[in-house]
Residue frames as qw, qx, qy, qz and C-alpha x, y, z in Angstrom:
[[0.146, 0.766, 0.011, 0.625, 15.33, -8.21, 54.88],
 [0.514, -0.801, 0.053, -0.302, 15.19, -8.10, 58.66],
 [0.845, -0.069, -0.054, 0.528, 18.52, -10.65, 58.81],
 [0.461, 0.617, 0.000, 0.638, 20.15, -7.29, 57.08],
 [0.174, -0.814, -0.033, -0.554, 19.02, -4.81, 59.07],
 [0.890, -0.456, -0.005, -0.018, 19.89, -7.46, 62.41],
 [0.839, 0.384, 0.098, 0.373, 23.32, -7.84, 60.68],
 [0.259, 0.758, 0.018, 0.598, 24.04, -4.06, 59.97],
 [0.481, -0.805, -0.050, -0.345, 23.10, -3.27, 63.73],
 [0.840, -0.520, -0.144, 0.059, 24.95, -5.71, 65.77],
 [0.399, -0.879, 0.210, 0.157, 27.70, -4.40, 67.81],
 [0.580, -0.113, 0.537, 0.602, 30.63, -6.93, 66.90],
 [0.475, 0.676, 0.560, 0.062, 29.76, -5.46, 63.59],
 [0.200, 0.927, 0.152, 0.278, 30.01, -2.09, 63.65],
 [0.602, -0.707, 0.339, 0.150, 33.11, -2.54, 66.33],
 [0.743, 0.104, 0.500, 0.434, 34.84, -4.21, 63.33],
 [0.411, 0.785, 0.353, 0.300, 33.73, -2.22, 60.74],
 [0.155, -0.979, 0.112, -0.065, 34.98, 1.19, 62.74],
 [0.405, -0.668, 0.501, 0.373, 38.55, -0.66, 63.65],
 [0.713, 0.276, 0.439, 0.473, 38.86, -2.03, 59.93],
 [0.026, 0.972, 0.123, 0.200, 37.77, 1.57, 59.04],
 [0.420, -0.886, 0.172, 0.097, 40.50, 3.13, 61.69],
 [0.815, -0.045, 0.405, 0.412, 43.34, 0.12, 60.50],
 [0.591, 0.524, 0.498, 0.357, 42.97, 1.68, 57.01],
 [0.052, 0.932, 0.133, 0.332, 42.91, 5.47, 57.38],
 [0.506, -0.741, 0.406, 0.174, 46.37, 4.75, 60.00],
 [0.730, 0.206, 0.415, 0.502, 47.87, 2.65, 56.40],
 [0.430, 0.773, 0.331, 0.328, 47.24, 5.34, 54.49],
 [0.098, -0.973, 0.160, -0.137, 48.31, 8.56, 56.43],
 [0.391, -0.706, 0.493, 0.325, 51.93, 6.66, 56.88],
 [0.700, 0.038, 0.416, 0.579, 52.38, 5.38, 53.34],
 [0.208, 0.951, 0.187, -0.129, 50.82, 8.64, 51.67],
 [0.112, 0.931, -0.327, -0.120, 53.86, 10.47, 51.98],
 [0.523, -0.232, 0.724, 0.384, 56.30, 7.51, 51.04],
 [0.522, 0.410, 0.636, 0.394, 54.44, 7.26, 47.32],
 [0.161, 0.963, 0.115, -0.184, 54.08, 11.50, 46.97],
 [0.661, 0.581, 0.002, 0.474, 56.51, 12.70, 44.28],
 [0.543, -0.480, -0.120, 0.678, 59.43, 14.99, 45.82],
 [0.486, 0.730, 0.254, 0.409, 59.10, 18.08, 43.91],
 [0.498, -0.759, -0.145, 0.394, 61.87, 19.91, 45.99],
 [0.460, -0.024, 0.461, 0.758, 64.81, 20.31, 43.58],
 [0.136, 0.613, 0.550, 0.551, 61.69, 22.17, 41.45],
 [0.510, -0.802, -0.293, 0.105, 60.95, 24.32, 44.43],
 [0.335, -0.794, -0.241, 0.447, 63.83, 25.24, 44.57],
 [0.554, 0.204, 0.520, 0.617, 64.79, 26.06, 41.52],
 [0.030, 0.747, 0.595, 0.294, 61.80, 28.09, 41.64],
 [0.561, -0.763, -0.253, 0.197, 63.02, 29.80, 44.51],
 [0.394, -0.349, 0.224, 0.821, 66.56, 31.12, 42.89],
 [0.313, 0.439, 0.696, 0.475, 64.96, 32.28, 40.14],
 [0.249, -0.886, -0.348, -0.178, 62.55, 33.97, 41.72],
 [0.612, -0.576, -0.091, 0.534, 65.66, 35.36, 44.02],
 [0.338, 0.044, 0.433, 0.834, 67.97, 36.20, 40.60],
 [0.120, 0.791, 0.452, 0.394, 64.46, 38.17, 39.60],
 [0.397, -0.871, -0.276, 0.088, 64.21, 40.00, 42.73],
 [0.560, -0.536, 0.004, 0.632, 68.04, 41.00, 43.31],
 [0.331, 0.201, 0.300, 0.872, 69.06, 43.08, 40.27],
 [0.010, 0.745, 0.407, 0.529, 65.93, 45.52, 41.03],
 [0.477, -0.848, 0.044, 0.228, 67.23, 46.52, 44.49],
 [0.278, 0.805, -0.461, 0.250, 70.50, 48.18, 44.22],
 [0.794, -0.056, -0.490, 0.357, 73.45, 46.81, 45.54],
 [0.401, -0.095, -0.571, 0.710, 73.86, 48.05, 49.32],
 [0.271, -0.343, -0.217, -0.873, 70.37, 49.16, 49.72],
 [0.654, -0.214, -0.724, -0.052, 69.32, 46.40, 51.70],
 [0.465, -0.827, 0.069, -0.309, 68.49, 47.54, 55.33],
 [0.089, 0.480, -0.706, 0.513, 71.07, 46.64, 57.94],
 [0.659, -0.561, -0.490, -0.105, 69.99, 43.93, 60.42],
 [0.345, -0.789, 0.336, -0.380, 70.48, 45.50, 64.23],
 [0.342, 0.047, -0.897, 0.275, 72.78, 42.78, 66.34],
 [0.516, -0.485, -0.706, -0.004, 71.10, 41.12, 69.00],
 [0.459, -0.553, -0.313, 0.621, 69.95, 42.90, 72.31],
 [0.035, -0.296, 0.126, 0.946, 69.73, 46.72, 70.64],
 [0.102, 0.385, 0.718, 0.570, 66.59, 45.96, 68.48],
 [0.196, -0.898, -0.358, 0.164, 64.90, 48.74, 70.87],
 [0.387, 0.733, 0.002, 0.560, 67.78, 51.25, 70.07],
 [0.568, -0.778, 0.073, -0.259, 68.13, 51.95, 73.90],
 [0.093, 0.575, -0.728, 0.361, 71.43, 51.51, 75.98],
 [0.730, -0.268, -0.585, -0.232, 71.42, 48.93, 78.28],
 [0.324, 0.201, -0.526, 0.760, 72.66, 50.94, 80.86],
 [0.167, -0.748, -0.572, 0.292, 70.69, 52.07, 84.10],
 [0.011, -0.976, -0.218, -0.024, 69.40, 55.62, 84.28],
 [0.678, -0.690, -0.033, 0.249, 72.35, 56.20, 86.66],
 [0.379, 0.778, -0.487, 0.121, 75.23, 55.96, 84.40],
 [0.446, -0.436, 0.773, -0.112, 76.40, 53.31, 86.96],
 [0.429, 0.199, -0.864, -0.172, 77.05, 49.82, 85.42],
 [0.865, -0.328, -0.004, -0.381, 74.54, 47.01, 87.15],
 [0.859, -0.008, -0.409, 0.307, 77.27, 44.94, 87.93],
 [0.639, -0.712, -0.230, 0.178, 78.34, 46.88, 90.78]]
């Protein structure tokens, strides 16, 4: 019993154990996602669907307006002055 326990303890040991341990759990997290089904095509299938639900209950040209860049504060971008910053 005291071999075991002598066994279990010693360093090389557990220095192995931890990089066999480390080896494994660095296999795994890069084939993982090579053997995971693709279920994108379903996704997005899921995704017009869900789109084709959504559009017919808004009217057509109800949809806010998006602001162009640079105006999303509603504010000129003029000085106080009325003078252009370019001089």
């Amino acid at each position: 019993m005291a071999g075991w326990i002598e066994t279990l303890t010693d360093p090389n040991i557990l220095v192995a154990a931890l990089v066999s341990m480390a080896v494994l759990a660095t296999f795994y997290s890069l084939v993982a996602p090579l053997l995971e089904r693709g279920d994108l095509a379903k996704r997005m299938k899921s995704v017009a669907t869900e789109r084709e639900q959504i559009a017919p209950a808004s009217a057509p040209g109800s949809m806010p307006r998006r602001r162009p860049a640079g105006r999303a504060s509603g504010h000129s971008t003029t000085p106080p002055s009325g003078r252009s910053s370019s001089g």
